[in-house]
C-alpha positions as CSV (number, residue, x, y, z in Angstrom):
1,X,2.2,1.1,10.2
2,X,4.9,1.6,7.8
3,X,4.7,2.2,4.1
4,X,6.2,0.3,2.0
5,X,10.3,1.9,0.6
6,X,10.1,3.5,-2.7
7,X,12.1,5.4,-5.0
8,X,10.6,8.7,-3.5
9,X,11.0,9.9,0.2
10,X,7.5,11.6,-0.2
11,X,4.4,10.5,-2.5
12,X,3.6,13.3,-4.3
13,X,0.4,12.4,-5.4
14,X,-0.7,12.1,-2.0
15,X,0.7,15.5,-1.1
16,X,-1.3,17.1,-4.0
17,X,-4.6,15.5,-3.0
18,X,-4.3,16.7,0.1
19,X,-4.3,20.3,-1.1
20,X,-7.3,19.2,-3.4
21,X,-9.5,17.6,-0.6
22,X,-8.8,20.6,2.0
23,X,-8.5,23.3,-0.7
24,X,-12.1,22.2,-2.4
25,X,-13.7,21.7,1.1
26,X,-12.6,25.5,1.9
27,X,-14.0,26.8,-1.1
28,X,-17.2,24.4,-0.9
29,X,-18.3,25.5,2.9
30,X,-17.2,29.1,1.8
31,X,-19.5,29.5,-0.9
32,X,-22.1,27.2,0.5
33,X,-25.2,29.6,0.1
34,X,-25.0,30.0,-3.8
35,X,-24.4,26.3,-4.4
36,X,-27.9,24.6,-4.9
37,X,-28.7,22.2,-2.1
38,X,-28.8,18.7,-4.0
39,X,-25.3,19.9,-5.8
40,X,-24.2,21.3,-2.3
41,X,-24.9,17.4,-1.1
42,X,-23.1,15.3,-3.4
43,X,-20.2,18.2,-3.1
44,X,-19.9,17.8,0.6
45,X,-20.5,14.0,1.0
46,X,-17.4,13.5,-2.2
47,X,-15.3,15.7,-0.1
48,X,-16.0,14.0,3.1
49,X,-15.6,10.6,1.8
50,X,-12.4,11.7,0.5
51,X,-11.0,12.8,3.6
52,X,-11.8,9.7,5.3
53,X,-9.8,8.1,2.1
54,X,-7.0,10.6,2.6
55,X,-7.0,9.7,6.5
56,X,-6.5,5.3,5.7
57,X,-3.7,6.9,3.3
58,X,-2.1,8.8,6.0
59,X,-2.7,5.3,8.4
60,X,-0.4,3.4,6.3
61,X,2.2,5.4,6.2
62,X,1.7,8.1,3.4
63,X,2.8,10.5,1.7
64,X,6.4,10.8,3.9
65,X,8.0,8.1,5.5
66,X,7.8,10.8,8.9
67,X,4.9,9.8,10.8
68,X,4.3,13.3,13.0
69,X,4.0,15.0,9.4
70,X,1.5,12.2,8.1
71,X,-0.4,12.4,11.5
72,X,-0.5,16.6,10.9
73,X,-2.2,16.1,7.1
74,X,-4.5,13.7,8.6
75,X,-5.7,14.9,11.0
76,X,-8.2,18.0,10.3
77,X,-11.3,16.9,12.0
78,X,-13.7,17.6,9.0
79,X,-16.1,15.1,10.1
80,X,-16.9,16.4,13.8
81,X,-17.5,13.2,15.4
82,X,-14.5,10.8,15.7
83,X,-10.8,11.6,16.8
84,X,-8.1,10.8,14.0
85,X,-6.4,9.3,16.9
86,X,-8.9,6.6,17.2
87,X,-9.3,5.9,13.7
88,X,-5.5,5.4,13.4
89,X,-5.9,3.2,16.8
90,X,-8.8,1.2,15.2
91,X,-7.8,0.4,11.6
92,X,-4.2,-0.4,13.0
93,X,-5.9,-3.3,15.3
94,X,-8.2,-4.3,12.3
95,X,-5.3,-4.9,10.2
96,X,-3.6,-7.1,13.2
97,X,-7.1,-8.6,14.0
98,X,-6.1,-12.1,14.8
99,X,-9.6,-12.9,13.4
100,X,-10.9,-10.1,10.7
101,X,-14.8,-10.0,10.8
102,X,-14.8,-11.4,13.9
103,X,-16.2,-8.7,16.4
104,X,-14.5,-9.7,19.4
105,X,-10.9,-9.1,17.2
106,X,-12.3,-6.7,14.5
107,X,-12.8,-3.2,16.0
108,X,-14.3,-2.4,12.5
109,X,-16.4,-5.3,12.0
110,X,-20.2,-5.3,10.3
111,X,-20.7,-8.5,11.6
112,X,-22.5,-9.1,15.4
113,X,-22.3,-11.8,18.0
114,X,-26.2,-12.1,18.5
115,X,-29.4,-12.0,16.7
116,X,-31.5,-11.4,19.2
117,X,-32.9,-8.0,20.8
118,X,-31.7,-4.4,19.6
119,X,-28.9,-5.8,18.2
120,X,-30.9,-8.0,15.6
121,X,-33.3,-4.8,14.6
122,X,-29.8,-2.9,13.8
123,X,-28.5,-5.7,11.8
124,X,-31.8,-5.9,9.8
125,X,-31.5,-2.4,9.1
126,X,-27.9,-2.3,8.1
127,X,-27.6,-5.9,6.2
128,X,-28.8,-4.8,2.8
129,X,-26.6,-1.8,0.8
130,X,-29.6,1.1,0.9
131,X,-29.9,0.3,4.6
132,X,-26.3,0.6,5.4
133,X,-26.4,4.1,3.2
134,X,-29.4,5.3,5.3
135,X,-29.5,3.8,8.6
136,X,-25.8,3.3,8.3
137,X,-24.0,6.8,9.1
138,X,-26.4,7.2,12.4
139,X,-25.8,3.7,13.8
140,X,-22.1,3.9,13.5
141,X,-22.2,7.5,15.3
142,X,-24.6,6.1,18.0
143,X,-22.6,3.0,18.8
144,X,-19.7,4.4,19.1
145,X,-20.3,7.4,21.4
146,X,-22.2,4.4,23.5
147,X,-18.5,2.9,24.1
148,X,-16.5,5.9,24.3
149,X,-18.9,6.8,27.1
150,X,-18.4,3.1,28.6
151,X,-14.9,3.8,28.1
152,X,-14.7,7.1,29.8
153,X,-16.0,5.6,32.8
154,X,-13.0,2.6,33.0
155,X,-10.6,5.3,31.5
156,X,-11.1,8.9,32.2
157,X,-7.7,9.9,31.9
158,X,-6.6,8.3,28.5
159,X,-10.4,9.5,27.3
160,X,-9.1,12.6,27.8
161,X,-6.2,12.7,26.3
162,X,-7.7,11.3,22.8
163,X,-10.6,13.5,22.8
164,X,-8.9,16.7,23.9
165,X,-6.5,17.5,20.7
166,X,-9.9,16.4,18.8
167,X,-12.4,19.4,20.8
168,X,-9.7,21.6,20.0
169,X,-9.6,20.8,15.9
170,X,-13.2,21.1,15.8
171,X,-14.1,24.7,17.8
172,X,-11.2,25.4,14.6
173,X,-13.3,23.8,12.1
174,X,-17.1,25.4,14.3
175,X,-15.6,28.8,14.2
176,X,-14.7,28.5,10.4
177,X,-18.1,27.7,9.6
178,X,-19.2,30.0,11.4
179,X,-17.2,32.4,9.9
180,X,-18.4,31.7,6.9
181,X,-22.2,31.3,8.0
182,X,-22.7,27.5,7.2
183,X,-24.8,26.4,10.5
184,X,-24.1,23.0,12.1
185,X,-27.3,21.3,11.2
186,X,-26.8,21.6,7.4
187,X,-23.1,20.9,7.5
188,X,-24.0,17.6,8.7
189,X,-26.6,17.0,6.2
190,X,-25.0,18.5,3.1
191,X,-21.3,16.8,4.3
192,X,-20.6,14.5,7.0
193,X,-23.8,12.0,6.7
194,X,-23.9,11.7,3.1
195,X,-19.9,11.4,3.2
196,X,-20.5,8.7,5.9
197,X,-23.1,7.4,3.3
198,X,-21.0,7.0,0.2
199,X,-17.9,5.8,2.2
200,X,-20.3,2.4,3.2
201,X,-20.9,2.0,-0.5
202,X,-17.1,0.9,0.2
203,X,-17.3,-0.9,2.9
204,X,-20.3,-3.1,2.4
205,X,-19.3,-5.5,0.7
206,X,-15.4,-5.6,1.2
207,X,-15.2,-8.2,3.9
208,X,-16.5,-11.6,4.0
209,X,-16.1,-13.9,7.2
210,X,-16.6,-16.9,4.9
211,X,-13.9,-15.8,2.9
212,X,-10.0,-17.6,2.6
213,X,-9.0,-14.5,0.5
214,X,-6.3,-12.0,2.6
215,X,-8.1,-10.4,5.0
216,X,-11.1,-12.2,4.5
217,X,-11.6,-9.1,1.2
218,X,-13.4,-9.1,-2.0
219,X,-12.2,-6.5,-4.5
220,X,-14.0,-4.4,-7.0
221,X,-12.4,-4.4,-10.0
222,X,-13.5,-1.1,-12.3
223,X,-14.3,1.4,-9.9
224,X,-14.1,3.9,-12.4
225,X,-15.2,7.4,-10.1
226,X,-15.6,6.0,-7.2
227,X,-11.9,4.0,-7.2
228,X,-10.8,7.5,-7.0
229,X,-13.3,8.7,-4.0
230,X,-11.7,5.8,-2.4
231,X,-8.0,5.7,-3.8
232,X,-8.4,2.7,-5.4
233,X,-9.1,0.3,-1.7
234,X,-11.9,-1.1,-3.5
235,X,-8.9,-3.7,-4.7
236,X,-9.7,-4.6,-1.0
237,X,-8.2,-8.1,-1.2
238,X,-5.0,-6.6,-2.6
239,X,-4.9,-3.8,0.1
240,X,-4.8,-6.4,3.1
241,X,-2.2,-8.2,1.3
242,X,0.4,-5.1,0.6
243,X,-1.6,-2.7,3.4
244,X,1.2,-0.1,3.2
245,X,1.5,0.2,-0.7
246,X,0.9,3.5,-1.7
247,X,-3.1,4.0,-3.5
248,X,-2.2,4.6,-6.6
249,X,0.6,1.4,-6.9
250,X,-2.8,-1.1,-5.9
251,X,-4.3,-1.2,-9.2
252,X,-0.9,-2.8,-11.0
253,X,-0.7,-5.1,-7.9
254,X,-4.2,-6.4,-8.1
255,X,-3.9,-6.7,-11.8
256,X,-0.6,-8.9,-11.6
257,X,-2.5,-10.9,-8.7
258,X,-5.6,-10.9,-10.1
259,X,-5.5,-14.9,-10.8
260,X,-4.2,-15.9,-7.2
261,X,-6.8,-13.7,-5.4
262,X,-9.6,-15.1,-7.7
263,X,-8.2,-19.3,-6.4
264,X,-8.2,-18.6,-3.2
265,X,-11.9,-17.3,-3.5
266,X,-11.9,-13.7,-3.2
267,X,-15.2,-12.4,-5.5
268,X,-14.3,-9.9,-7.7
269,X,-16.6,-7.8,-8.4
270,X,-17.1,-6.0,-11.8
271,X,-18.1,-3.0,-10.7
272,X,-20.4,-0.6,-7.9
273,X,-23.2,-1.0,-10.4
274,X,-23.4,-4.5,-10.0
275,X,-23.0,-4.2,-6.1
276,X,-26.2,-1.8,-6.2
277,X,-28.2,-4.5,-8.6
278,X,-27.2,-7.5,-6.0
279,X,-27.5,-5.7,-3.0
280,X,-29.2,-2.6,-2.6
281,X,-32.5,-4.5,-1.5
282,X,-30.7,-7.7,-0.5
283,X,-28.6,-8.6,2.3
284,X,-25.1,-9.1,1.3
285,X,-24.6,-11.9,4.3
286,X,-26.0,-13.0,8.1
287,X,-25.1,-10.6,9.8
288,X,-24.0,-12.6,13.0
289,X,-20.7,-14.1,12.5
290,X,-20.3,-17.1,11.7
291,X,-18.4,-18.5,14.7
292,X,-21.5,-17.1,17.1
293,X,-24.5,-18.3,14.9
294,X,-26.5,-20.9,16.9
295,X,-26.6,-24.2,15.1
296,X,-28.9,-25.4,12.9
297,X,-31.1,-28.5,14.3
């Protein structure tokens, strides 16, 4: 997935918040034991979250137009849990989804095929935006180990080769916080799940089966901090539109599209806080997906 040409061989501001994100993330875990707990928290899950935005960056082609070199910046394993290979392999096919929202298309779908059983208690618990923040970061862990182990059985050999590069990243990233005597248990709860956690504050309300919009996106339009935690794909609707244009080109693009996205019934959104207000104890939609909900008699 290429980036769009420009007048610059490399983005430069992507280059620089690289060094930001990894540079602040050294110096957090570092000096972990004199930063207060609750601060330590919302310094860890911002730097987490803003790895994960780094890594979509990186997916579309940024900050070079050499892919090896984009791979390399993306690929520090700071999360533990999932392979920058299959995250790259994922958003790719959710881009290409011949149906986006549809599960059996969308790798990266919200949306389920059935309301009955387990399935239905996890959609409950994920359908409004505090559910998705709390329950959210542990179901997405739990279902996907469940079908890289299904997968491992049907495809040992290619298993292995995603996962193996990954285990080797993160004994690097393990011995570093060891070295600097962060233990596992409160990495995870000071950085990975609250990052997990505010990245869904993203992604709960960008896609919309019902939706005729490109790509099926909403877009939020003043996303003030948090357009930066998440380098400005809250314009979702323009991001699936022009996926390869660099992060910090989407604003002008939304802005000069704003009218077209808003006729072909994207919602635009005026802002996180009113996500929160309409959502936070609310479901945003049915969860099951529209093409797979029984009919109504």
């Amino acid at each position: 997935m290429q980036r769009e040409a420009s007048s610059s061989t490399v983005g430069w501001p992507t280059v620089l918040l690289a060094g930001v994100v990894y540079g602040e993330w050294m110096v957090a875990t570092a000096w972990h034991a004199v930063i207060p707990t609750p601060l330590l928290v919302l310094i860890g899950g911002w730097l987490l979250a803003w790895q994960g935005s780094l890594q979509h960056e990186v997916i579309h082609g940024h900050p070079t137009r050499i892919r090896w070199i984009n791979d390399t910046i993306g690929f520090a394993p700071l999360s533990l849990w999932l392979p920058y290979r299959l995250y790259r392999r994922s958003h790719v096919a959710h881009h290409r989804a011949e149906v986006i929202t549809d599960p059996r298309h969308d790798p990266e779908s919200r949306y389920r095929v059935q309301a009955r059983g387990f399935a239905a208690v996890l959609g409950r618990l994920q359908s409004t935006l505090l559910g998705q923040m709390v329950f959210g970061p542990a179901i997405s862990v739990g279902r996907f180990f469940l079908q890289e182990t299904r997968r491992l059985a049907r495809e040992p050999a290619r298993v292995a080769r995603d996962w193996a590069p990954h285990l080797v990243a993160v004994a690097l990233v393990l011995w570093w916080l060891g070295h600097v005597g962060l233990g596992v248990g409160r990495y995870v709860l000071c950085f990975v799940y609250p990052g997990m956690a505010l990245t869904m504050v993203r992604s709960y309300a960008e896609h919309r089966a019902d939706l005729a919009s490109p790509g099926r996106a909403a877009s939020v339009e003043h996303g003030g901090l948090l357009g930066l935690l998440y380098l400005n794909n809250n314009l979702h609707a323009a991001h699936h539109e022009r996926p390869s244009l660099a992060w910090y080109d989407l604003p002008a693009y939304h802005r000069h599209n704003r009218a077209r996205f808003a006729e072909a019934g994207a919602p635009i959104y005026r802002g996180y806080g009113e996500i929160v207000r309409r959502f936070a104890f609310s479901a945003h939609d049915d969860m099951v997906h529209p093409l797979h909900r029984e009919p109504v008699s």
